[in-house]
ZAVO-597557 format. One record per residue (C-alpha): x, y, z; residue in three letters. Coordinates in nm, 3 decimals. Example, Ala and Ser with C-alpha at 12.3 -4.5 7.8 and 13.67 -1.06 7.14 Angstrom:
BEGIN
<pt><u>1.230</u><v>-0.450</v><w>0.780</w><resn>Ala</resn></pt>
<pt><u>1.367</u><v>-0.106</v><w>0.714</w><resn>Ser</resn></pt>
end
This chain:
BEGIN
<pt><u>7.816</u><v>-6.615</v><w>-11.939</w><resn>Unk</resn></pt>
<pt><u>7.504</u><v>-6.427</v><w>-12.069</w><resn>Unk</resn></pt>
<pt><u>7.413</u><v>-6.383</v><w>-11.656</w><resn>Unk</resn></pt>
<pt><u>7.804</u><v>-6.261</v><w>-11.541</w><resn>Unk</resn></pt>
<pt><u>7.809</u><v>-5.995</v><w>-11.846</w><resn>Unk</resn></pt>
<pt><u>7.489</u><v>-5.834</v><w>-11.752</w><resn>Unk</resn></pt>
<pt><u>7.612</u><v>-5.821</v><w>-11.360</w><resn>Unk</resn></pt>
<pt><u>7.950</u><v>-5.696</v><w>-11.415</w><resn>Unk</resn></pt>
<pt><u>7.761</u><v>-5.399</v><w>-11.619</w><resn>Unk</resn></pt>
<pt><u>7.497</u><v>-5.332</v><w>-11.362</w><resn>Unk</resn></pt>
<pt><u>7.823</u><v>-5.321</v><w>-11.115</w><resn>Unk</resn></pt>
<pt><u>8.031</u><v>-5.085</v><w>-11.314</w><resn>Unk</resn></pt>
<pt><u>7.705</u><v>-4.857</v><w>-11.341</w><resn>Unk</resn></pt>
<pt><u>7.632</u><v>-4.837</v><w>-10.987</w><resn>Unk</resn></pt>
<pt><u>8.025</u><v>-4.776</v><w>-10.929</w><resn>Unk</resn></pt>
<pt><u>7.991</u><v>-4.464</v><w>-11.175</w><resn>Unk</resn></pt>
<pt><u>7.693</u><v>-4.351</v><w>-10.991</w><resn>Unk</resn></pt>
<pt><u>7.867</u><v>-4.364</v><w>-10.667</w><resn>Unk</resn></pt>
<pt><u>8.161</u><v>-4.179</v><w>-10.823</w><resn>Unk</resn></pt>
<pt><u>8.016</u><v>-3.916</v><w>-10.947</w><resn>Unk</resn></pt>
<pt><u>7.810</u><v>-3.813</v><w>-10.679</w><resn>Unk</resn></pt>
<pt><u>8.094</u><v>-3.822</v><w>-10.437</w><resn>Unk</resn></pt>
<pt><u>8.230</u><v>-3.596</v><w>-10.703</w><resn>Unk</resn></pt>
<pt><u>7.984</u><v>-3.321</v><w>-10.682</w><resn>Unk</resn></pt>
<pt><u>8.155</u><v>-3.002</v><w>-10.508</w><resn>Unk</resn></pt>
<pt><u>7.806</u><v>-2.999</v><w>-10.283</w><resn>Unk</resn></pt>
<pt><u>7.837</u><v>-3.328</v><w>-10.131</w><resn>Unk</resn></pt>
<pt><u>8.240</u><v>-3.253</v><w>-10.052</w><resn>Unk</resn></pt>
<pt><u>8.227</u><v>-2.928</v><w>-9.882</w><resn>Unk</resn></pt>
<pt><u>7.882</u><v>-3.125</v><w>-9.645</w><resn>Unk</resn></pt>
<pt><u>8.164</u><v>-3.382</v><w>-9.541</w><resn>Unk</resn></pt>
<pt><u>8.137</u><v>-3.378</v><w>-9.140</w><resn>Unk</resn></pt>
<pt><u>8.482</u><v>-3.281</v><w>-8.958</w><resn>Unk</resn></pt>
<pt><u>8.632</u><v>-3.523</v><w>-8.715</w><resn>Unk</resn></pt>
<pt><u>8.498</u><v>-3.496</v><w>-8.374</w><resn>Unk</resn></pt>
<pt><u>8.821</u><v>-3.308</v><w>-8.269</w><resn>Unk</resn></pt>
<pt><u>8.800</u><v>-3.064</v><w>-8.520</w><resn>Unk</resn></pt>
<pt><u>8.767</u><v>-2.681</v><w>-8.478</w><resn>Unk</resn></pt>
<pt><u>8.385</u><v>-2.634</v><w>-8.655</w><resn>Unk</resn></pt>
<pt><u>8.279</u><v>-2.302</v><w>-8.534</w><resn>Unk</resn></pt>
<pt><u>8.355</u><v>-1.980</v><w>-8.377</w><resn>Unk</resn></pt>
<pt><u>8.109</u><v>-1.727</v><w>-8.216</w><resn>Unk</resn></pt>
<pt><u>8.208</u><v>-1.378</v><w>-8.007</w><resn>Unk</resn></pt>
<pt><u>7.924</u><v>-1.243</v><w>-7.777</w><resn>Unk</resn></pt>
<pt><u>7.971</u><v>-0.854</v><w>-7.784</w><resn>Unk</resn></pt>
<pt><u>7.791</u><v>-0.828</v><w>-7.509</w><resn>Unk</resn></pt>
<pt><u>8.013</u><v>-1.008</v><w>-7.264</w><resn>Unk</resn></pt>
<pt><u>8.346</u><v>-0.969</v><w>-7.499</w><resn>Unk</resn></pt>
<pt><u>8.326</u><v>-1.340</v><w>-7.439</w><resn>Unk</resn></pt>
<pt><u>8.473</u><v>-1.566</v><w>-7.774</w><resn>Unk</resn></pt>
<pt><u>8.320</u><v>-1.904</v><w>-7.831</w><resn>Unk</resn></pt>
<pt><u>8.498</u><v>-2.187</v><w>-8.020</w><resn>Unk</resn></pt>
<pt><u>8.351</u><v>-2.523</v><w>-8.049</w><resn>Unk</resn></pt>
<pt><u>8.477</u><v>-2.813</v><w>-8.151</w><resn>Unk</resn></pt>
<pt><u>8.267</u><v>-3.160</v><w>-8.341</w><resn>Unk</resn></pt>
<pt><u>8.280</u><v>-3.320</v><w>-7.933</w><resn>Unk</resn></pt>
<pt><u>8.338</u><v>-2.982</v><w>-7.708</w><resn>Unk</resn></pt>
<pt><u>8.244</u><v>-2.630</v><w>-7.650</w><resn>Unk</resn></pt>
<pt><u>8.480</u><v>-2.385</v><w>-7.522</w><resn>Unk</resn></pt>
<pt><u>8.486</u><v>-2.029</v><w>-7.407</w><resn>Unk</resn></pt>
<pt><u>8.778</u><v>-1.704</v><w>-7.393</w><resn>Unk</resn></pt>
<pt><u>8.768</u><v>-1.403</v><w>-7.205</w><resn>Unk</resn></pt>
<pt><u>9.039</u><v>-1.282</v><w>-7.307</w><resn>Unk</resn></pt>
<pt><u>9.060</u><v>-1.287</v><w>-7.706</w><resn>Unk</resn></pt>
<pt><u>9.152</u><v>-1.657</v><w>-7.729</w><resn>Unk</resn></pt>
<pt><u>9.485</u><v>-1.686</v><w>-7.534</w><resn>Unk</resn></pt>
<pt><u>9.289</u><v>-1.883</v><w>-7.247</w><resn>Unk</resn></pt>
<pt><u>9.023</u><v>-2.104</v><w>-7.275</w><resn>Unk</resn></pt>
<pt><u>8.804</u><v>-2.274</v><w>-7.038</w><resn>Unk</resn></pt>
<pt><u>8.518</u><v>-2.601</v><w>-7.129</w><resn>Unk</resn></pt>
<pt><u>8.138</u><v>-2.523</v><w>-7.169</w><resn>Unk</resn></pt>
<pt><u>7.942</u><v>-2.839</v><w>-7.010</w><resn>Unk</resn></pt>
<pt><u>7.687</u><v>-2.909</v><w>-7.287</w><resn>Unk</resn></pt>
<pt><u>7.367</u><v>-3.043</v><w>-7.225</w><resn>Unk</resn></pt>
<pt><u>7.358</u><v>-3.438</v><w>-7.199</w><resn>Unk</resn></pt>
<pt><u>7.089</u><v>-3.371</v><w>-7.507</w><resn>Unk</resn></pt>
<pt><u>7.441</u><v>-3.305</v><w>-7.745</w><resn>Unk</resn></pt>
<pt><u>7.587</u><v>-3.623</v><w>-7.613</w><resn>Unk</resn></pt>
<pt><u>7.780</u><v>-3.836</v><w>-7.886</w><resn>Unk</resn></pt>
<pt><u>7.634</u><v>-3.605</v><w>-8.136</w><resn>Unk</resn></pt>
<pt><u>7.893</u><v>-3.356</v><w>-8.336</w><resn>Unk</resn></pt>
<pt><u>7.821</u><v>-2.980</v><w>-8.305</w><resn>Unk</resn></pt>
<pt><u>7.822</u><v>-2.847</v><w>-8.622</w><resn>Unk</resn></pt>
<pt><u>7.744</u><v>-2.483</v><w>-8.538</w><resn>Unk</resn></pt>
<pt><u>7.765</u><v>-2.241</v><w>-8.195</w><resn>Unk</resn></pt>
<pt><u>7.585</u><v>-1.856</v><w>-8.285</w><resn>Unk</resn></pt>
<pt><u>7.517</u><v>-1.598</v><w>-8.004</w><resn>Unk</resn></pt>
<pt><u>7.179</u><v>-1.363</v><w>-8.018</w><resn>Unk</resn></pt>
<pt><u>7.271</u><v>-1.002</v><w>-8.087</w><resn>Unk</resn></pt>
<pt><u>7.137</u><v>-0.765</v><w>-7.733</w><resn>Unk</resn></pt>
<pt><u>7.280</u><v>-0.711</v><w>-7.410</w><resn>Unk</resn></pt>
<pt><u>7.191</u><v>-1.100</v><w>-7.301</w><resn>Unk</resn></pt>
<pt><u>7.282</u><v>-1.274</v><w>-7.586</w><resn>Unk</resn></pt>
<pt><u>7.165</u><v>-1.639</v><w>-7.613</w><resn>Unk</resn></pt>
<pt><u>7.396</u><v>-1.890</v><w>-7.677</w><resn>Unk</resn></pt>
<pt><u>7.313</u><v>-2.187</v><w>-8.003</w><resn>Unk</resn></pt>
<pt><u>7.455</u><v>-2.508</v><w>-8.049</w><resn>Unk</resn></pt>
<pt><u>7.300</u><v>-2.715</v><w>-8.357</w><resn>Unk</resn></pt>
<pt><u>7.397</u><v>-3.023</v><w>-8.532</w><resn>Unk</resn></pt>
<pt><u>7.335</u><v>-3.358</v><w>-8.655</w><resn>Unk</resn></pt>
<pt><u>7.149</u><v>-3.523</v><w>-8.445</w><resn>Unk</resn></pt>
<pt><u>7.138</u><v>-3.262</v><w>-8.193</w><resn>Unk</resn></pt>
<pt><u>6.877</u><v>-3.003</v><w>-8.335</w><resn>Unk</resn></pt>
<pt><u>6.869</u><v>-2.676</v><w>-8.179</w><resn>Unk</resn></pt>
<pt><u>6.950</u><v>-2.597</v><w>-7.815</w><resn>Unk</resn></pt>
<pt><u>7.002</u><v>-2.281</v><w>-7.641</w><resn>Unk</resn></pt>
<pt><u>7.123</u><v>-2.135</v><w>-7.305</w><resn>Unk</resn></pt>
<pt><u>7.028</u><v>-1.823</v><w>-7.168</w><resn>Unk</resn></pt>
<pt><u>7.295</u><v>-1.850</v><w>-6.871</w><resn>Unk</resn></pt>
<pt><u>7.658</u><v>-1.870</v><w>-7.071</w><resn>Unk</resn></pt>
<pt><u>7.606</u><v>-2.271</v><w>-7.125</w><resn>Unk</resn></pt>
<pt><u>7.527</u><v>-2.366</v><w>-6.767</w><resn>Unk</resn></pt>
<pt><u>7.192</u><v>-2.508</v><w>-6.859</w><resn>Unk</resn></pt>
<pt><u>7.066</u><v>-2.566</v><w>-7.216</w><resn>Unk</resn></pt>
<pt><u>6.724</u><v>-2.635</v><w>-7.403</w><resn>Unk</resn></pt>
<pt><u>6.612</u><v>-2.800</v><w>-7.671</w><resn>Unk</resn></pt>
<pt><u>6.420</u><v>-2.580</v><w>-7.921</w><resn>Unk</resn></pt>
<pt><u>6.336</u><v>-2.771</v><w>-8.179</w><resn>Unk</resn></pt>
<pt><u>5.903</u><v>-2.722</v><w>-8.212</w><resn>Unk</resn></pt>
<pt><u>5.854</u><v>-2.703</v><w>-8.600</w><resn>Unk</resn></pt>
<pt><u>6.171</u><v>-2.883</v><w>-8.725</w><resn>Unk</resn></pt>
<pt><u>6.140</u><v>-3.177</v><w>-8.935</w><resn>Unk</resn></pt>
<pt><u>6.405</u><v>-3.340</v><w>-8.752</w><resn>Unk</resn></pt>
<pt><u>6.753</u><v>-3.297</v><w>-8.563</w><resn>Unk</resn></pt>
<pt><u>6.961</u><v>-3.332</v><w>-8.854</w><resn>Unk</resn></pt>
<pt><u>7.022</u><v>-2.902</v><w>-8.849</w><resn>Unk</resn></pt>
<pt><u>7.369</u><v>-2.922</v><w>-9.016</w><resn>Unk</resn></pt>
<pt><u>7.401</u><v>-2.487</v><w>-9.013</w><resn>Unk</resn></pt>
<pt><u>7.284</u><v>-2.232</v><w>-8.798</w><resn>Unk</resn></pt>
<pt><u>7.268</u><v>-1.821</v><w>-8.722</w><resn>Unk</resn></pt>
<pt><u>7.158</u><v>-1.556</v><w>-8.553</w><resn>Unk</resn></pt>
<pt><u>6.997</u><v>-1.230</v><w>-8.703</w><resn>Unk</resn></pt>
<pt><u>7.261</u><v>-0.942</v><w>-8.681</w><resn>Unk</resn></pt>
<pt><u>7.008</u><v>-0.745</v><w>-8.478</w><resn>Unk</resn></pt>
<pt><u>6.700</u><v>-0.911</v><w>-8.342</w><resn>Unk</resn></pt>
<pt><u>6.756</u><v>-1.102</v><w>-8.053</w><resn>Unk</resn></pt>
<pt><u>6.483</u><v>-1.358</v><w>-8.083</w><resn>Unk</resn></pt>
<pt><u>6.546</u><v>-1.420</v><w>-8.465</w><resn>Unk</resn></pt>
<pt><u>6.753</u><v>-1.743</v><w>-8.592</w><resn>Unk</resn></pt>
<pt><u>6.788</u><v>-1.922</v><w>-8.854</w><resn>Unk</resn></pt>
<pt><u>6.844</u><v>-2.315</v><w>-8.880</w><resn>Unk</resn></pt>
<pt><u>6.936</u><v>-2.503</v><w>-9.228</w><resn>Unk</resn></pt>
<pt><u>6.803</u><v>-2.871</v><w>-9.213</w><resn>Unk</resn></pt>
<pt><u>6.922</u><v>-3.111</v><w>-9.462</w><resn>Unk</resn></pt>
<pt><u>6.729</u><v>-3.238</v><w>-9.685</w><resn>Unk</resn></pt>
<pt><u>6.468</u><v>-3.001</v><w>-9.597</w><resn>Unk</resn></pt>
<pt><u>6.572</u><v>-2.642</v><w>-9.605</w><resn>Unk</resn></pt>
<pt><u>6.614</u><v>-2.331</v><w>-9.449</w><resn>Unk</resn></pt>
<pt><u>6.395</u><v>-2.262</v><w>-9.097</w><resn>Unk</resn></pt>
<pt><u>6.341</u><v>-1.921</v><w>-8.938</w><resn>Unk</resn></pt>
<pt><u>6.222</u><v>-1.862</v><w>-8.566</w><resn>Unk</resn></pt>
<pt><u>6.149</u><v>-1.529</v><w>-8.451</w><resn>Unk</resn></pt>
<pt><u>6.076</u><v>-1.628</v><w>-8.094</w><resn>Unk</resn></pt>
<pt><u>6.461</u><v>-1.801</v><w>-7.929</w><resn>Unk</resn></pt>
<pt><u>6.402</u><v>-2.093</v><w>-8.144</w><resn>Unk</resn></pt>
<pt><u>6.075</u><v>-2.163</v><w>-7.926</w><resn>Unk</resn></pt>
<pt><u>5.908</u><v>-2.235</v><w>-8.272</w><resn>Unk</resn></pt>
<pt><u>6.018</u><v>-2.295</v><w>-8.659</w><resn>Unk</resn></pt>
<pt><u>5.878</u><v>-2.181</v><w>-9.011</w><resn>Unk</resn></pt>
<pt><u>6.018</u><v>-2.352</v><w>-9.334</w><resn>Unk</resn></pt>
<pt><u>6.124</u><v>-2.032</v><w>-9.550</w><resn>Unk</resn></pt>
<pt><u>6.260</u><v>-2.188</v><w>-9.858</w><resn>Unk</resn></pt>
<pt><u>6.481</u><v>-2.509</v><w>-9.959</w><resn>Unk</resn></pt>
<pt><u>6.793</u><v>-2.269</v><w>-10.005</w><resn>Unk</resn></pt>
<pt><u>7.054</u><v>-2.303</v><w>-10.281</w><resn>Unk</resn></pt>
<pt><u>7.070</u><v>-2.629</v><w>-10.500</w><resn>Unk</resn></pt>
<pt><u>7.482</u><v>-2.637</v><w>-10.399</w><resn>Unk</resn></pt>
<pt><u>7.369</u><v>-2.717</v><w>-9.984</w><resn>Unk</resn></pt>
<pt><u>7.547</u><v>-2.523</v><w>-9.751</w><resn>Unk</resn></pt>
<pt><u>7.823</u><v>-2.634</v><w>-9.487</w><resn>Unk</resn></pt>
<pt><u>7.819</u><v>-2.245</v><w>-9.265</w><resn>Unk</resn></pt>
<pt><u>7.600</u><v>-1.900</v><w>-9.357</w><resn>Unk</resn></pt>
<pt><u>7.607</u><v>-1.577</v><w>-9.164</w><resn>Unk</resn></pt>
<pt><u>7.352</u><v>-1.333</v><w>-9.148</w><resn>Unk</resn></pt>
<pt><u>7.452</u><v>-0.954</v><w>-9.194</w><resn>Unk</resn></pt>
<pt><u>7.265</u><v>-0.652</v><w>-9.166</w><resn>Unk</resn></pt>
<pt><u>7.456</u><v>-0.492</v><w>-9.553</w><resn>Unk</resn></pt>
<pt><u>7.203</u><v>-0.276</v><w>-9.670</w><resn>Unk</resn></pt>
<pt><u>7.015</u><v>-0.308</v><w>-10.002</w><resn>Unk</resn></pt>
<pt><u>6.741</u><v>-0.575</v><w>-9.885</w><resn>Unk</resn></pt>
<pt><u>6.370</u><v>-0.578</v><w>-9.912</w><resn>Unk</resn></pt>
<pt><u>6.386</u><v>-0.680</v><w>-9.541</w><resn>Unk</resn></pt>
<pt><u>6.605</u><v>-0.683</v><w>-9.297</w><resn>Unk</resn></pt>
<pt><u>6.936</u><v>-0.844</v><w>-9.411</w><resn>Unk</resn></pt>
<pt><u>7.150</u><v>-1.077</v><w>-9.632</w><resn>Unk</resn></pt>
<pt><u>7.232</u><v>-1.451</v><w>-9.612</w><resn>Unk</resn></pt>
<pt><u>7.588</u><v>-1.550</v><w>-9.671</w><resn>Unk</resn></pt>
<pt><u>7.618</u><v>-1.885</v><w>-9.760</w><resn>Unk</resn></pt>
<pt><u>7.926</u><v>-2.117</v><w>-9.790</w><resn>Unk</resn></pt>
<pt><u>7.887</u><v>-2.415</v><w>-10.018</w><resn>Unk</resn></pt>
<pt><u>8.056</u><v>-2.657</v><w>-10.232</w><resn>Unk</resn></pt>
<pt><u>8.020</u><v>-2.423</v><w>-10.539</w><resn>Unk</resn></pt>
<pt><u>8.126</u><v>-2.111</v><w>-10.389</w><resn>Unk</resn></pt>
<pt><u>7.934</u><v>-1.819</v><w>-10.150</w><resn>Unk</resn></pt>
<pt><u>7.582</u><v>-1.814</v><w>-10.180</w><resn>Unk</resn></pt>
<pt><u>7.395</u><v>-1.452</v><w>-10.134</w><resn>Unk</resn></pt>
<pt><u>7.020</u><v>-1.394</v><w>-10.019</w><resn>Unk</resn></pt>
<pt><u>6.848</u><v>-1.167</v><w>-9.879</w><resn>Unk</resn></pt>
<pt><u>6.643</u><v>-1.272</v><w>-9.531</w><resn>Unk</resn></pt>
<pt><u>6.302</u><v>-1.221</v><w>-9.738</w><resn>Unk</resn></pt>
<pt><u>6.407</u><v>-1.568</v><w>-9.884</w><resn>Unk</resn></pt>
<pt><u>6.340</u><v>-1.399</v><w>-10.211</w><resn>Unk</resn></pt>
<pt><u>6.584</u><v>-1.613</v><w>-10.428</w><resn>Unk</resn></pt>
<pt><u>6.962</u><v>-1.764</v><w>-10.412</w><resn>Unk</resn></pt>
<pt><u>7.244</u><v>-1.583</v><w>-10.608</w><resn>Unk</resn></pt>
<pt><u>7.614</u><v>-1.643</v><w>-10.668</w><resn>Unk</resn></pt>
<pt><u>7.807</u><v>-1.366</v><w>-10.429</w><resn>Unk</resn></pt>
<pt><u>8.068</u><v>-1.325</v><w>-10.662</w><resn>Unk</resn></pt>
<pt><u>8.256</u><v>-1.621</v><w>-10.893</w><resn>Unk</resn></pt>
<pt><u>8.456</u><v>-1.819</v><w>-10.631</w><resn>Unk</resn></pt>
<pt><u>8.399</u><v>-2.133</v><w>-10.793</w><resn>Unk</resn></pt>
<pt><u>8.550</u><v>-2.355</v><w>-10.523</w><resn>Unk</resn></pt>
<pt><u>8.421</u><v>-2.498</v><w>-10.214</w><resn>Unk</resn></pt>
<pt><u>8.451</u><v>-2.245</v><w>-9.897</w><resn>Unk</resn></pt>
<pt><u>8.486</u><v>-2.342</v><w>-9.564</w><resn>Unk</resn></pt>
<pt><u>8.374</u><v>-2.028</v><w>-9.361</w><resn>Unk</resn></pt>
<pt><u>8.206</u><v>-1.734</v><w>-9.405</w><resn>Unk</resn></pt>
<pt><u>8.194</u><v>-1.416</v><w>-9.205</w><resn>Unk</resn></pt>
<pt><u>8.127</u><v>-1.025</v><w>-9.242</w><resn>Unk</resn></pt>
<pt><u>8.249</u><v>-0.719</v><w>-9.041</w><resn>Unk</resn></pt>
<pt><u>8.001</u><v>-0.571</v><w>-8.825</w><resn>Unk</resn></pt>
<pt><u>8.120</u><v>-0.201</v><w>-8.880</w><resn>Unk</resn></pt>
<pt><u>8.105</u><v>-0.239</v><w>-9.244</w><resn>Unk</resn></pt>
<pt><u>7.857</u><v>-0.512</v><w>-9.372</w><resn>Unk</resn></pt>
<pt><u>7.975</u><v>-0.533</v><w>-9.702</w><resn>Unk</resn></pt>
<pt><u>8.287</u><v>-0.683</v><w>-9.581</w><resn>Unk</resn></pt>
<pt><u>8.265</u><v>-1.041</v><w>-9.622</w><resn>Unk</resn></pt>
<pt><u>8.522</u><v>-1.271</v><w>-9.557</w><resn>Unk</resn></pt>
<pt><u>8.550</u><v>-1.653</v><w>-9.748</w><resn>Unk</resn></pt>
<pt><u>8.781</u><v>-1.946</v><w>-9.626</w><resn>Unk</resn></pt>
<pt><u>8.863</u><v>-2.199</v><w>-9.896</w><resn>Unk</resn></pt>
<pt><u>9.025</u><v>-2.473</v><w>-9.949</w><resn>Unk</resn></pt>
<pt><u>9.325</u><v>-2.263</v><w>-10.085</w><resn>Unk</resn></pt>
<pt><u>9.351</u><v>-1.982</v><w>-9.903</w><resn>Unk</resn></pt>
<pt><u>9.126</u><v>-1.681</v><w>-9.761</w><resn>Unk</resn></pt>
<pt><u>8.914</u><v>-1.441</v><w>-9.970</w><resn>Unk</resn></pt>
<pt><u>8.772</u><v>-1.099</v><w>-9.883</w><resn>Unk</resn></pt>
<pt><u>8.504</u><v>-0.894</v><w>-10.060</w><resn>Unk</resn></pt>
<pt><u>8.413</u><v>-0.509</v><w>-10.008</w><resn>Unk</resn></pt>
<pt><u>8.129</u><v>-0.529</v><w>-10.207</w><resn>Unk</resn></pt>
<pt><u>7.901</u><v>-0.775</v><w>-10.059</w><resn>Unk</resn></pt>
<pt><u>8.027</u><v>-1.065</v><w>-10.274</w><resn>Unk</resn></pt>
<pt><u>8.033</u><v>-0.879</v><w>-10.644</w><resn>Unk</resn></pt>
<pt><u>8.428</u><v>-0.920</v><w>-10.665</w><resn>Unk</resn></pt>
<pt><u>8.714</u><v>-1.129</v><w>-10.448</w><resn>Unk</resn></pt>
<pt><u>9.030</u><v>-1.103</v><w>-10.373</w><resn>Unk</resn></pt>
<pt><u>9.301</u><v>-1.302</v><w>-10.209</w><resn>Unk</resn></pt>
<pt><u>9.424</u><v>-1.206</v><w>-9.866</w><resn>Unk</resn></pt>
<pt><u>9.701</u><v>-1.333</v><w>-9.621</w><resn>Unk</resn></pt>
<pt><u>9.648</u><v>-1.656</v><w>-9.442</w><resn>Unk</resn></pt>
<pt><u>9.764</u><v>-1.756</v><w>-9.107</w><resn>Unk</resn></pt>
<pt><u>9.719</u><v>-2.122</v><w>-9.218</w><resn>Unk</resn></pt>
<pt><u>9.612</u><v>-2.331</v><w>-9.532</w><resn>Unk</resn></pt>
<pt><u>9.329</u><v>-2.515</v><w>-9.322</w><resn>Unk</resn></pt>
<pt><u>9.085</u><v>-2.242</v><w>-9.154</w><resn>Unk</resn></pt>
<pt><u>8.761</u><v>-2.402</v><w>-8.999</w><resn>Unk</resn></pt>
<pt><u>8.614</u><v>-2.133</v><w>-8.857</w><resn>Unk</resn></pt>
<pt><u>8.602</u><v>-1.764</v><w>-8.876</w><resn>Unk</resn></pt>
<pt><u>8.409</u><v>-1.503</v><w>-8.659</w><resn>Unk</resn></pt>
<pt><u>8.454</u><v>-1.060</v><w>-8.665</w><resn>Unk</resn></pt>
<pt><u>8.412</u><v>-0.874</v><w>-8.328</w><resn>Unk</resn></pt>
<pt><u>8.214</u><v>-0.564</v><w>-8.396</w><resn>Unk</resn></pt>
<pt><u>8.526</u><v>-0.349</v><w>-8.328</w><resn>Unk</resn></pt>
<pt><u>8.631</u><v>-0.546</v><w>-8.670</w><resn>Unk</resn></pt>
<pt><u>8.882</u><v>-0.809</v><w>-8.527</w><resn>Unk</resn></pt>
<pt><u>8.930</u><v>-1.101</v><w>-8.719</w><resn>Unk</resn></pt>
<pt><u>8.989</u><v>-1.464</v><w>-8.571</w><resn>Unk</resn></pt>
<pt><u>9.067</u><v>-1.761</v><w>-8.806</w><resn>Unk</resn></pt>
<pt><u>9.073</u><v>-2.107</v><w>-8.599</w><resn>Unk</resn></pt>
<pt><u>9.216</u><v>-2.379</v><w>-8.790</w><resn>Unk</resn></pt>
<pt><u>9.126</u><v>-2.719</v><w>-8.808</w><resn>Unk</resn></pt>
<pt><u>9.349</u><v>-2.852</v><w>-8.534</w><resn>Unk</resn></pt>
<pt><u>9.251</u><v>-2.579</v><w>-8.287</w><resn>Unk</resn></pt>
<pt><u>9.519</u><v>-2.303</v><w>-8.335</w><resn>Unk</resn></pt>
<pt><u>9.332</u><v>-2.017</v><w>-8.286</w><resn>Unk</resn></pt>
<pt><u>9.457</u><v>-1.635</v><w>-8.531</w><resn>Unk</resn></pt>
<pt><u>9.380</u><v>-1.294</v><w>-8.479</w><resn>Unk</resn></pt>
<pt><u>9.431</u><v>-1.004</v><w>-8.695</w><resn>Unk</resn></pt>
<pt><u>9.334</u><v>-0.648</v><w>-8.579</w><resn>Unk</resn></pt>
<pt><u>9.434</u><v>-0.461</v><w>-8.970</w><resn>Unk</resn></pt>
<pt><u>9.207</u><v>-0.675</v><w>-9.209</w><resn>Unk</resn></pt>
<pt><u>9.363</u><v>-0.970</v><w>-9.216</w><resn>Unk</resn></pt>
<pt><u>9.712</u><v>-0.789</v><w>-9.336</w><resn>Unk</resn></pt>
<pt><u>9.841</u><v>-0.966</v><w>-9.050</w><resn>Unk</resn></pt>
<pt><u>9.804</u><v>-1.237</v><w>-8.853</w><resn>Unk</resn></pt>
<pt><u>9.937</u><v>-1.311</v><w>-8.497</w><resn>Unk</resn></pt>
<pt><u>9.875</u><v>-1.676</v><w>-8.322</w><resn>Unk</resn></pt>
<pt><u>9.697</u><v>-1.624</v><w>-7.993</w><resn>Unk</resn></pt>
<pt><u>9.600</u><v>-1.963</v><w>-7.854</w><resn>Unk</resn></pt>
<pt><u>9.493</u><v>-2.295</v><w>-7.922</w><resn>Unk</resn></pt>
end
């Protein structure tokens, strides 16, 4: 009897343990989409050209989203699940794909061949990824488990710069909002809310008192300090850089994916694909494509 008692409480505590850190906001906003989710969007000013990739597919638009045409990815993302797509800023902007189990890889030729770049990772499990709003050779790659890696030469070779915040991070976005000791600011999303840095690694902050797990993250080119947060209720926008949020229209309850053109128009793809545009803000929202 003695034996059953004290393996029914060494169950219960190991169920308790497995509860709670399912629980933790963190671990729930790092849940991987299904393959056939919408994960990511990128726009390449240079080419007006608007990515959207899916956990099992890339895709690309020419004309704002209403038509949309496959990216062959390199047999190097094959079964992985993409879990990111950036573009470099410049007149030839590079084109990133990252996720688990892929790593880093890179085309220089709109996704008709791709690369690995992966030298100075501690492994392929790169669960977020970005480009620097204005160097073309700078990116930055979050690694679970690890941290957060910088390259500053098309992902030809990684740094470790710092663990980044305690909460993990699901997307970030670099912008160039005045105000840091370097060159920019690191928008996080995480379980706990948005996450602020700036790109000298120089410490985490809260952006602001979400409290809730976001989704996406993105800022307007023509005015950094416009930062825009998907949750899992709806879709925040700050002026301020993240000091203070308010709630804005929607086009739908489930957004996956958020990207700004630098003429300041706003796409929201949600999770099944439906791609939304806005051209005032996010006042208003008109469907455009899936």
């Amino acid at each position: 009897m003695k034996l059953v008692v004290t393996a029914l409480v060494r169950w219960l505590a190991g169920a308790a343990l497995l509860v709670g850190l399912l629980g933790l906001p963190g671990l729930a906003a790092a849940a991987a989409p299904g393959a056939g989710e919408a994960v990511a969007l990128a726009f390449d000013g240079a080419t007006g050209t608007l990515l959207k990739a899916r956990g099992d597919a890339l895709s690309r638009s020419d004309d704002g989203g209403r038509h949309w045409a496959p990216v062959k990815l390199s047999p190097l993302a094959a079964p992985r699940s993409i879990a990111s797509v950036a573009v470099s800023a410049g007149d030839k902007g590079a084109i990133y794909v990252a996720g688990p189990g892929i790593g880093v890889l890179r085309s220089d030729d709109g996704g008709r061949n791709w690369s690995a770049r992966n030298e100075g990772l501690p492994g392929s499990n790169v669960t977020a990824l970005a480009t620097h709003a204005e160097q073309p050779d700078t990116v930055f790659a979050y690694v679970t488990g690890h941290g957060f890696f910088r390259s500053q030469d098309g992902g030809r070779r990684w740094q470790l710069m710092d663990a980044g915040p305690r909460s993990g991070i699901l997307r970030f976005v670099h912008s160039n909002m005045p105000g840091s000791m370097q060159t920019g600011w690191l928008f996080a999303a995480t379980g706990l809310g948005v996450r602020r840095a700036m790109d000298c690694f120089c410490g985490w902050r809260d952006a602001g008192e979400l409290g809730r797990p976001v989704r996406a993250i993105a800022y307007d080119p023509r005015q950094p300090r416009t930062v825009y947060a998907a949750t899992e209720d709806g879709l925040f926008l700050s002026a301020d850089g993240g000091e203070q949020w308010s709630r804005i229209s929607t086009p739908v309850a489930a957004i996956g994916a958020l990207a700004v053109t630098p003429d300041g128009i706003v796409y929201a793809v949600a999770g099944d694909g439906d791609l939304f545009r806005s051209g005032d803000g996010a006042k208003t929202w008109e469907r455009v494509g899936a």
